[in-house]
Residue frames as qw, qx, qy, qz and C-alpha x, y, z in Angstrom:
[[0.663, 0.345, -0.375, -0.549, -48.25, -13.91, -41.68],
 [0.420, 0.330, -0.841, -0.088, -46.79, -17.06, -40.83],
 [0.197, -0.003, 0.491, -0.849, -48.50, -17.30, -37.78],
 [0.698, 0.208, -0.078, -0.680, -51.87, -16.38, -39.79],
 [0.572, 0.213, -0.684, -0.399, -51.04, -19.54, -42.33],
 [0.240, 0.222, -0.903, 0.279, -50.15, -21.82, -39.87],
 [0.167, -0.038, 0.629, -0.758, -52.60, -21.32, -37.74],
 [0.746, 0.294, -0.176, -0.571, -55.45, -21.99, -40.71],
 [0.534, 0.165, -0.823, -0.102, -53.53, -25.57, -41.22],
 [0.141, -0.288, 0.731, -0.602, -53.87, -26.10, -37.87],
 [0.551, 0.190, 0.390, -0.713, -57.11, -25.59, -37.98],
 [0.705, 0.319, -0.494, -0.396, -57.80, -27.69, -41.26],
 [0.182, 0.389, -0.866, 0.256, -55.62, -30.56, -39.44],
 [0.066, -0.034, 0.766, -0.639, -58.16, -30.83, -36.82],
 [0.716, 0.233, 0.118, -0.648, -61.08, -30.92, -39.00],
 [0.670, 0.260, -0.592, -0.365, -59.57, -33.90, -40.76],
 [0.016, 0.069, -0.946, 0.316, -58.90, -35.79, -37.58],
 [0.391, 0.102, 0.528, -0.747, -62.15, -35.11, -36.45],
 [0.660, 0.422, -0.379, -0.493, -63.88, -35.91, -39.76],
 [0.582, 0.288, -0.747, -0.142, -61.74, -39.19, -39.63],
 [0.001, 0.040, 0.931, -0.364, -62.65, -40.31, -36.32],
 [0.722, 0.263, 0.262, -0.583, -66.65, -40.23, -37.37],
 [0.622, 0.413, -0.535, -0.396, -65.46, -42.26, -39.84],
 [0.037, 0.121, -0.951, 0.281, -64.31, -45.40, -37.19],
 [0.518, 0.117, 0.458, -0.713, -68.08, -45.40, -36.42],
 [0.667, 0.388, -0.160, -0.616, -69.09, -46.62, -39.52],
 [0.894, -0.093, 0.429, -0.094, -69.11, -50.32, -40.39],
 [0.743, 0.473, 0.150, 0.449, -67.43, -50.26, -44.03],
 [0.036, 0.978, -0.168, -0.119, -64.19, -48.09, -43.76],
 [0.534, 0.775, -0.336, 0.027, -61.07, -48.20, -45.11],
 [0.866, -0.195, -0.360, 0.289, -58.51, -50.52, -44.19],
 [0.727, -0.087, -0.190, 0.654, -56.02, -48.12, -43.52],
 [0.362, -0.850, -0.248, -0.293, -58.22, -45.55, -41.62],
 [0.600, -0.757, 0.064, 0.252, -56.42, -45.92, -38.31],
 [0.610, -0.240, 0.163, 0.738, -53.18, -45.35, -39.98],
 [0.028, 0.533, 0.217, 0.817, -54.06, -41.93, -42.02],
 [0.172, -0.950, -0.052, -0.253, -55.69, -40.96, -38.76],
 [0.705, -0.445, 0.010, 0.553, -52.26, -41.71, -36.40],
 [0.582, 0.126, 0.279, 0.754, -50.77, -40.13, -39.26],
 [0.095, -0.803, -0.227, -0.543, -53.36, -36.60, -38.80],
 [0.681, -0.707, -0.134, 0.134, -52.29, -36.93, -35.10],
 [0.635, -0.403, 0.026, 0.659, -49.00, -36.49, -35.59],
 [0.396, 0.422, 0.239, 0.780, -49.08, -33.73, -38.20],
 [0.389, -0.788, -0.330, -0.345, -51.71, -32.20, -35.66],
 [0.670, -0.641, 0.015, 0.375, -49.00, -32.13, -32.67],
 [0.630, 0.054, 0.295, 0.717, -45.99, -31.36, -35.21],
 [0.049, -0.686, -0.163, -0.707, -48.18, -27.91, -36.22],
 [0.484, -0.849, -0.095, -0.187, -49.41, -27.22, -32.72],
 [0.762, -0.336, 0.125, 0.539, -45.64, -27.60, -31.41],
 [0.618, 0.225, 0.319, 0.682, -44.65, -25.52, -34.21],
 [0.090, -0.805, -0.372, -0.453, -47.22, -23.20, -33.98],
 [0.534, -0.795, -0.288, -0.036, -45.61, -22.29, -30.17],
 [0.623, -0.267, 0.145, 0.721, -42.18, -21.69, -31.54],
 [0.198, 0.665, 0.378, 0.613, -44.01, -19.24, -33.95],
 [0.402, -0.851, -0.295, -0.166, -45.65, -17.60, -31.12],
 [0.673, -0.627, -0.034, 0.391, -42.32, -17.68, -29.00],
 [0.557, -0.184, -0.065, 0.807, -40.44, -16.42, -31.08],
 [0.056, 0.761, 0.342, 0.549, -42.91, -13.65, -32.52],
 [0.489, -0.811, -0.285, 0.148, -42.68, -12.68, -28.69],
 [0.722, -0.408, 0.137, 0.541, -39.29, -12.63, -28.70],
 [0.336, 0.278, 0.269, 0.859, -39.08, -10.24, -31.82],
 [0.220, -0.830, -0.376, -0.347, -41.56, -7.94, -30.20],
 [0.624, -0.735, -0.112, 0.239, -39.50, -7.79, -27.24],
 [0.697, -0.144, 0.250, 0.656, -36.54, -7.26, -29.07],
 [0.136, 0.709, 0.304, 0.622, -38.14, -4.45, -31.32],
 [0.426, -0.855, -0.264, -0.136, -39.17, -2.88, -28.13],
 [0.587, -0.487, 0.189, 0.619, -35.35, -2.72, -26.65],
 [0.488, 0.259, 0.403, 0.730, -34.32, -1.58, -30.14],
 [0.043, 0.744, 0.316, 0.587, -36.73, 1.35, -30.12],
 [0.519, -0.848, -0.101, 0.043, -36.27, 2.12, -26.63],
 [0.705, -0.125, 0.210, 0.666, -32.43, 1.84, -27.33],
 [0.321, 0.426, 0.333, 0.777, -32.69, 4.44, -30.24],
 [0.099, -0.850, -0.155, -0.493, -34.27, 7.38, -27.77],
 [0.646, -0.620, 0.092, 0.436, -31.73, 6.96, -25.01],
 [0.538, -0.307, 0.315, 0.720, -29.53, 7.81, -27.91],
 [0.159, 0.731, 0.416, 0.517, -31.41, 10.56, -29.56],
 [0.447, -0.878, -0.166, -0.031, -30.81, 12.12, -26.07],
 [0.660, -0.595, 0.151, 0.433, -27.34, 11.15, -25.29],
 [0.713, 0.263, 0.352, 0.546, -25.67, 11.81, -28.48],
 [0.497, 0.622, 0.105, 0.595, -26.01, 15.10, -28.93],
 [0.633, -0.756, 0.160, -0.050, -25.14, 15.95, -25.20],
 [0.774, -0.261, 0.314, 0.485, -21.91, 14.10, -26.09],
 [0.498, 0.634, 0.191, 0.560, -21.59, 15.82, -28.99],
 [0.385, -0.891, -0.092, -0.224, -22.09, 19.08, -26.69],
 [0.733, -0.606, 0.275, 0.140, -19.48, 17.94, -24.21],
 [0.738, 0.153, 0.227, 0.616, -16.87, 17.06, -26.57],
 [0.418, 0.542, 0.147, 0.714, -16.61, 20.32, -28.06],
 [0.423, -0.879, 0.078, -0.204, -16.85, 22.16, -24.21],
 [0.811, -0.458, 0.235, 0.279, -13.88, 20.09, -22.99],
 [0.636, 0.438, 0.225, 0.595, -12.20, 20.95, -26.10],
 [0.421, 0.608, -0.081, 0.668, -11.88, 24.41, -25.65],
 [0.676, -0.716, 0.104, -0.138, -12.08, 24.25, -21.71],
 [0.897, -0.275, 0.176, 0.297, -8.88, 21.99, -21.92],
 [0.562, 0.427, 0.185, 0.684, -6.93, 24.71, -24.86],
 [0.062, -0.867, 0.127, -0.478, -7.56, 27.73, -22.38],
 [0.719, -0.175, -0.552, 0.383, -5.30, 28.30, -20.16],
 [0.015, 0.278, 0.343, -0.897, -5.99, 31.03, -16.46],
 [0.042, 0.839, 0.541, -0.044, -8.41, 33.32, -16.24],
 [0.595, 0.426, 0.053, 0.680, -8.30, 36.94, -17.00],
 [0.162, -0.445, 0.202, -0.857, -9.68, 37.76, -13.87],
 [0.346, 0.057, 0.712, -0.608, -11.60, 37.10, -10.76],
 [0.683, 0.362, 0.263, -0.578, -14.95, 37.50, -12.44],
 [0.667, 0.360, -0.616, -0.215, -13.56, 35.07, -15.59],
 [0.085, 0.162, -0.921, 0.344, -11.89, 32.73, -13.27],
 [0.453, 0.284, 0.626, -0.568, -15.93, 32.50, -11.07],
 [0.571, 0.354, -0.203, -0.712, -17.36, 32.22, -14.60],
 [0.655, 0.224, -0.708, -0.137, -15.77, 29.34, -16.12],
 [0.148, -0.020, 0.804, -0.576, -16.05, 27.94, -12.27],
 [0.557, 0.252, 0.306, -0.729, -19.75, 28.51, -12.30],
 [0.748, 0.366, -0.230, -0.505, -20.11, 26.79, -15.96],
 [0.428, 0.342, -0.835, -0.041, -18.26, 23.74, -15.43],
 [0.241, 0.000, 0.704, -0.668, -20.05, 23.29, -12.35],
 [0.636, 0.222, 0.170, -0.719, -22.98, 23.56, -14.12],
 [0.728, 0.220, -0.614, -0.214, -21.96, 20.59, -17.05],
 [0.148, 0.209, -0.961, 0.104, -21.11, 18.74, -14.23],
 [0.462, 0.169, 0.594, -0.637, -24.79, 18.64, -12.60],
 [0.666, 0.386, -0.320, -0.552, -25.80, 18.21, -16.64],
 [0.283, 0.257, -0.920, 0.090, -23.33, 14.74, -16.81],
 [0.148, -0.080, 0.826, -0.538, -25.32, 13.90, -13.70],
 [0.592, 0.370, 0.427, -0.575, -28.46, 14.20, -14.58],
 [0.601, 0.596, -0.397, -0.354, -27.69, 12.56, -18.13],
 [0.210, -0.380, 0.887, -0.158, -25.78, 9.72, -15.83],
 [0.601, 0.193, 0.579, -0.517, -29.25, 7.89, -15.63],
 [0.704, 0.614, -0.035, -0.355, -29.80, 7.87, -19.70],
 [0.128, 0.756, -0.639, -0.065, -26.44, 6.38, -19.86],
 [0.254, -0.226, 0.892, -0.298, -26.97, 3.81, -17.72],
 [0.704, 0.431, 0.446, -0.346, -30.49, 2.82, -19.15],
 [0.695, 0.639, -0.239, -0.225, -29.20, 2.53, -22.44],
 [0.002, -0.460, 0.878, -0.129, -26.23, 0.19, -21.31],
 [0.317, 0.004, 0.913, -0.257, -28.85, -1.96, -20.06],
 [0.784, 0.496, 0.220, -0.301, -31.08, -2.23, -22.95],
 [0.379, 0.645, -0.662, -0.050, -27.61, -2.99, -25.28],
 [0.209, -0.278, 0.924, -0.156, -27.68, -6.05, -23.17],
 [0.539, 0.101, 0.806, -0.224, -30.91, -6.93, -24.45],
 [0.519, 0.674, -0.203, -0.485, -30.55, -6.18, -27.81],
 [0.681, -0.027, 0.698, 0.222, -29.97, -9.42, -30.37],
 [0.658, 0.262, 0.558, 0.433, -28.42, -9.31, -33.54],
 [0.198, 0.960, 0.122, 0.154, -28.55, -5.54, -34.26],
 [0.760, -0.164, -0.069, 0.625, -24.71, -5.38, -34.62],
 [0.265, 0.523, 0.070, 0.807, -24.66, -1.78, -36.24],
 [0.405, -0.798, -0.183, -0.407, -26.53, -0.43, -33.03],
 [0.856, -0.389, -0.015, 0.340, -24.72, -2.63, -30.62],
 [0.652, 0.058, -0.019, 0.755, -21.33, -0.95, -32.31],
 [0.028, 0.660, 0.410, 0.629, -23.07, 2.54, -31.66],
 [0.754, -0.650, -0.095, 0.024, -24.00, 1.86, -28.25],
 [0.813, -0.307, -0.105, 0.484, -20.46, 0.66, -27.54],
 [0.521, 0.490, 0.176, 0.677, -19.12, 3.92, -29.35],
 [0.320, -0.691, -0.182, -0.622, -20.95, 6.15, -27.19],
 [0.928, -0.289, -0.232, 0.022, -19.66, 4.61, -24.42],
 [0.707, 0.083, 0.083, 0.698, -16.37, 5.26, -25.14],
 [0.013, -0.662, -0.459, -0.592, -17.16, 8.23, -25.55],
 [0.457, -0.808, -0.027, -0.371, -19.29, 9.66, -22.76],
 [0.788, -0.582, -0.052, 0.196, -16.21, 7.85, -20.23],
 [0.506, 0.330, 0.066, 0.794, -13.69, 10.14, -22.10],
 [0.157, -0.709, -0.190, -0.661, -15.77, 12.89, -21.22],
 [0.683, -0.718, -0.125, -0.046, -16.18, 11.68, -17.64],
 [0.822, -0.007, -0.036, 0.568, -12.53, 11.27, -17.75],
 [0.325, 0.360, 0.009, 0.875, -11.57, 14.88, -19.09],
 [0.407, -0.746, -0.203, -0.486, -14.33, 16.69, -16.80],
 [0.760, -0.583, -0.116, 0.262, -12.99, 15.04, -13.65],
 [0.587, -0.253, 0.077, 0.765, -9.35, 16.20, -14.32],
 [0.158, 0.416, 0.052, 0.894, -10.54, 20.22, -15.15],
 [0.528, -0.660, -0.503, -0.180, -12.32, 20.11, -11.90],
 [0.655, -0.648, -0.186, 0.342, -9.89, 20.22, -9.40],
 [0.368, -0.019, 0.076, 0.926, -8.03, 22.80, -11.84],
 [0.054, -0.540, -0.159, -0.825, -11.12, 25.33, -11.62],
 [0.726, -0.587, -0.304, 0.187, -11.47, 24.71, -7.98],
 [0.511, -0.485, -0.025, 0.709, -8.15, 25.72, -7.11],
 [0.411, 0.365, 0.306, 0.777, -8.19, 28.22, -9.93],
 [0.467, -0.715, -0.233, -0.465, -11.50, 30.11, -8.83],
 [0.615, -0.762, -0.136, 0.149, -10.15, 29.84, -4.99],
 [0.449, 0.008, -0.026, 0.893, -6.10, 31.37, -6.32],
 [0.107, 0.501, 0.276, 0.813, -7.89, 34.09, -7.76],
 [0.417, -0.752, -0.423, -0.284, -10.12, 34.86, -4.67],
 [0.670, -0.566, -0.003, 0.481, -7.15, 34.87, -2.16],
 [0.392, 0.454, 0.369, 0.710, -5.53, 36.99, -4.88],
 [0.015, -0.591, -0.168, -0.789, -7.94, 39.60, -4.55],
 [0.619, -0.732, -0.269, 0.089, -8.28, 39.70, -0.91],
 [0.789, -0.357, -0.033, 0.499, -5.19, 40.11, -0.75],
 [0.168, 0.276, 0.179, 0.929, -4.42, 42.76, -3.23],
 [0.243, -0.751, -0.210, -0.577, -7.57, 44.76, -2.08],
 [0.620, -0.755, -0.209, 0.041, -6.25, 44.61, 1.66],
 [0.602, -0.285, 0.162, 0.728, -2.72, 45.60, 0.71],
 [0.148, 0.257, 0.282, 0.913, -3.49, 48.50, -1.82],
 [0.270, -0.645, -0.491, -0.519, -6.51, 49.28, -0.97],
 [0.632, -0.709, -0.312, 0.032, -6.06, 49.60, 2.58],
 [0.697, -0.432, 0.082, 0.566, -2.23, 49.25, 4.16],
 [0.502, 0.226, 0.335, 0.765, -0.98, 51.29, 1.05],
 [0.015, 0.741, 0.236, 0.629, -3.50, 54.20, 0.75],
 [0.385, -0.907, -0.029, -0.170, -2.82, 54.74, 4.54],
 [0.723, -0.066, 0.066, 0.684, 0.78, 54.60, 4.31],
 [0.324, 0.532, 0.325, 0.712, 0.49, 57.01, 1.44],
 [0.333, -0.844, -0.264, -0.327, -1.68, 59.49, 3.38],
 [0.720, -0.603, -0.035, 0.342, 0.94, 59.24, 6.46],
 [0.726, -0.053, 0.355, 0.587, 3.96, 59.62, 4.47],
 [0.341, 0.510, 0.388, 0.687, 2.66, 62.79, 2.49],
 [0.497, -0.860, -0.109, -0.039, 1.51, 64.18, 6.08],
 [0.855, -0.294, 0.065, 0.423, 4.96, 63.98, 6.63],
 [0.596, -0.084, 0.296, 0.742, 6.90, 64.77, 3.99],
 [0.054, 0.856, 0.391, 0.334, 4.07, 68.15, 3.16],
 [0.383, -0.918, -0.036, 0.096, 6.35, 69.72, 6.36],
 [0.397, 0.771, -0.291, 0.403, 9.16, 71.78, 5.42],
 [0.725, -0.546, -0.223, 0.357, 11.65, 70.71, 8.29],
 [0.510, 0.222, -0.144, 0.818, 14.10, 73.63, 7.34],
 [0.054, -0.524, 0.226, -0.820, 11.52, 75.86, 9.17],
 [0.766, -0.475, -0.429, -0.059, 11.34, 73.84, 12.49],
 [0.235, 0.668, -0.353, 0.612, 12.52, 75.69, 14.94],
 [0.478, -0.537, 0.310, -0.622, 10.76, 74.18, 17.74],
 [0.040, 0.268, -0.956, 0.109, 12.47, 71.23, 19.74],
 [0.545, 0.071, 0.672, -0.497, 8.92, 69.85, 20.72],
 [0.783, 0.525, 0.053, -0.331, 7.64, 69.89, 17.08],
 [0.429, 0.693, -0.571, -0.097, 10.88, 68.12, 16.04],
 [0.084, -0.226, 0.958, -0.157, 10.85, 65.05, 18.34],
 [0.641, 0.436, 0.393, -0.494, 7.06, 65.01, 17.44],
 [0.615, 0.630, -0.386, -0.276, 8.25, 64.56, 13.93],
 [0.151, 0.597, -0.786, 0.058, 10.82, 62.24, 14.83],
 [0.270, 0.063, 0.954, -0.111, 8.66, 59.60, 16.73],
 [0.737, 0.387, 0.245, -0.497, 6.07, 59.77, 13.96],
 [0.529, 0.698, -0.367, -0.314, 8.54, 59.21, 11.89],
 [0.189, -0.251, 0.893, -0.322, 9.78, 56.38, 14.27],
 [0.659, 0.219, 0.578, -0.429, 6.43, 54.77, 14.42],
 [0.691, 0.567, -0.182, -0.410, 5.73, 55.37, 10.48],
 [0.347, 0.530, -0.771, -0.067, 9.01, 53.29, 9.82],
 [0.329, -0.180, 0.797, -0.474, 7.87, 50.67, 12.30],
 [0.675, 0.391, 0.232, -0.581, 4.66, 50.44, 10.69],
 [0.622, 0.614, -0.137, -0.465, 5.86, 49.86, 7.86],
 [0.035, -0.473, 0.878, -0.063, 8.44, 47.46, 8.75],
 [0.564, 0.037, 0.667, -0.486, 5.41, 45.56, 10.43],
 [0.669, 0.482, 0.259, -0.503, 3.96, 45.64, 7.26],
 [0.133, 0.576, -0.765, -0.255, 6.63, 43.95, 4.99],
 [0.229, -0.141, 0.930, -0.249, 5.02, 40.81, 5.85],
 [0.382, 0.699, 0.376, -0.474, 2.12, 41.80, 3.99],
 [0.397, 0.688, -0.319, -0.517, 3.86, 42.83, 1.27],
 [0.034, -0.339, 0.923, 0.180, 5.85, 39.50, 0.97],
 [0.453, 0.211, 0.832, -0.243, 2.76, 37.58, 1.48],
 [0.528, 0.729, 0.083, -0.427, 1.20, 39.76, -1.73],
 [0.032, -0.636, 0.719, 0.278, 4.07, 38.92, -3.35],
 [0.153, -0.106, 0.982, -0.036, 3.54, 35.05, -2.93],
 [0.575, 0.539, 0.574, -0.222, -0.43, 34.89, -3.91],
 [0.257, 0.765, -0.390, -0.443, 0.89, 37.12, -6.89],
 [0.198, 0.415, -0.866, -0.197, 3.41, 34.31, -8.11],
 [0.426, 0.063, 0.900, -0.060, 1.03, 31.21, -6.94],
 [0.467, 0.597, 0.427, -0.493, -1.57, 32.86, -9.05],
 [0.110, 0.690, -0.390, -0.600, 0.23, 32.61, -12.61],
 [0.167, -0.218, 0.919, 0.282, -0.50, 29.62, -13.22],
 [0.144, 0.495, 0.855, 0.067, -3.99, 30.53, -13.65],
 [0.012, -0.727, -0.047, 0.685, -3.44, 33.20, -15.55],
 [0.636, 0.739, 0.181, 0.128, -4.33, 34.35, -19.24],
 [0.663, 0.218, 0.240, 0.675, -2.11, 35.75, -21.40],
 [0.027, -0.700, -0.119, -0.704, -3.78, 38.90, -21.28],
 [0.663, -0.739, -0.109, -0.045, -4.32, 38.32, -17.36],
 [0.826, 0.147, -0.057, 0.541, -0.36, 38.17, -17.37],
 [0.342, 0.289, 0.107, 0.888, 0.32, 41.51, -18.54],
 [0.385, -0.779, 0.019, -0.494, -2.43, 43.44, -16.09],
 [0.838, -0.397, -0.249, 0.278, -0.98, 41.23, -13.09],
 [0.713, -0.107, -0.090, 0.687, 2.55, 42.60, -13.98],
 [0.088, 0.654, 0.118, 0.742, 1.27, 45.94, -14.50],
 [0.613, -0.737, -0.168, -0.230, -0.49, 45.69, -11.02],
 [0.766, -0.438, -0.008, 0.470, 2.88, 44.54, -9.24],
 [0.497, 0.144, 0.026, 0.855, 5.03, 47.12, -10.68],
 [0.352, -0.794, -0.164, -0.468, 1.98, 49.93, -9.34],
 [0.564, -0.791, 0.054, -0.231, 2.59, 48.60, -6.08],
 [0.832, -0.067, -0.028, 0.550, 6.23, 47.97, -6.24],
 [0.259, 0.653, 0.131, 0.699, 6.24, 51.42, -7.07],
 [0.374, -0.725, -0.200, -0.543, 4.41, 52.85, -4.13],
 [0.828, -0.509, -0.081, 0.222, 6.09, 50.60, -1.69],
 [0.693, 0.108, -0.052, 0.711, 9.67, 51.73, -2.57],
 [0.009, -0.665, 0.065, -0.744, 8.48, 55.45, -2.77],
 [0.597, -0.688, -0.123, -0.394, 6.97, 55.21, 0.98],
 [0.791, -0.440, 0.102, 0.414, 10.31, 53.44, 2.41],
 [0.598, 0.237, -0.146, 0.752, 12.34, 55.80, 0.76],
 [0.166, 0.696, 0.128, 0.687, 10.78, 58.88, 1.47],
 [0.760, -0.626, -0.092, -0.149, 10.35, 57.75, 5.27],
 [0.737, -0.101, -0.014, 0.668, 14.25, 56.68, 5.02],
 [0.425, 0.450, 0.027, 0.785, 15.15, 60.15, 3.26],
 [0.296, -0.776, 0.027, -0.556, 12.98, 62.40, 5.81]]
């Protein structure tokens, strides 16, 4: 509007100069012609001067509208992505283990994923920093911006440090079950199987010296075997006990159920190899 008004003196300004310099032509004019026109000249420069700080600064609030609106949909995006993220890290950062392989590869898998989100949300972050630099006099936004900020590098903060604890968590839990499926599953069920070949033979009716030293170096080997295999057990032992720290509460109490199974079995299979 101001603009508009101005822009109509202007124009009015420039019909009176003009008007007053047809008037120099004429033989009878006013004494003090040339001063009323000096005096249109300068009101004519004083608008047109004025008129280009209008113009500059009209630019300058266009531009500044433009950051402002472009400001406010970076942060229709980021906000509730932070919002999001706050309340994942929250109860990512109050659990503590897994209650299993396949938990443990889960909560792996999904943090992975938020972290590729973060990334790809990095970009909106940054573009809205740099429009907050060209934002003037919008203090409640500016303090909005700066909030969000804060913010989203809390987030980067707490994300980085539950990384390298579902990393190693998600790789305990794999060595874990390698281990436990290559010691029970394997070394144990063919102990067992040996050891019940064994101890199925009634040595009070051996009567025959050939089948009795045949017993004796199986029973030689078996003990050997199993000696061999102690190293194994110790090593189950140790992924067992590194693995508690990334262990539910409920993941606790199957663990110790599992280690007293195969504490069980082992003791039976060295005694019954000692006793025969």
């Amino acid at each position: 509007r101001i603009r508009t008004e101005l822009g109509e003196h202007l124009h009015s300004l420039s019909i009176l100069h003009s008007d007053g310099t047809n008037l120099e032509s004429l033989r009878s004019r006013p004494k003090d012609l040339q001063n009323v026109l000096n005096r249109l000249t300068q009101l004519r420069i004083l608008a047109e001067t004025t008129s280009g700080k209008v113009n500059q600064e009209e630019e300058q609030v266009v531009e500044c509208r433009t950051h402002v609106q472009t400001s406010q949909r970076y942060i229709q995006q980021l906000q509730p992505w932070i919002d999001q993220a706050e309340n994942y890290l929250t109860k990512r950062l109050d659990q503590i283990g897994a209650l299993n392989l396949t938990e443990a590869k889960q909560l792996y898998d999904k943090h992975k994923d938020f972290l590729e989100e973060r990334r790809r949300m990095l970009s909106i972050y940054n573009n809205l920093l740099v429009e907050e630099h060209n934002i003037i006099d919008q203090y409640e936004l500016k303090s909005l911006i700066k909030s969000l900020s804060t913010r989203w590098l809390e987030i980067v903060r707490k994300s980085d440090e539950l990384t390298p604890r579902y990393d190693k968590q998600y790789s305990s839990w794999l060595l874990f079950e390698s281990e436990l499926n290559s010691f029970r599953d394997q070394i144990l069920d063919e102990l067992e199987k040996r050891v019940h070949a064994i101890v199925s033979i009634d040595i009070n009716k051996l009567f025959d010296l050939t089948r009795i030293n045949t017993l004796l170096n199986e029973l030689r080997v078996l003990d050997e075997n199993i000696h061999n295999h102690t190293s194994n057990y110790n090593r189950f032992h140790k992924q067992l006990t590194d693995l508690r720290q990334y262990t539910s509460t409920e993941g606790h109490r199957i663990l110790h159920e599992e280690q007293m199974s195969i504490e069980t079995r082992w003791h039976q299979i060295n005694r019954f190899t000692a006793d025969k």
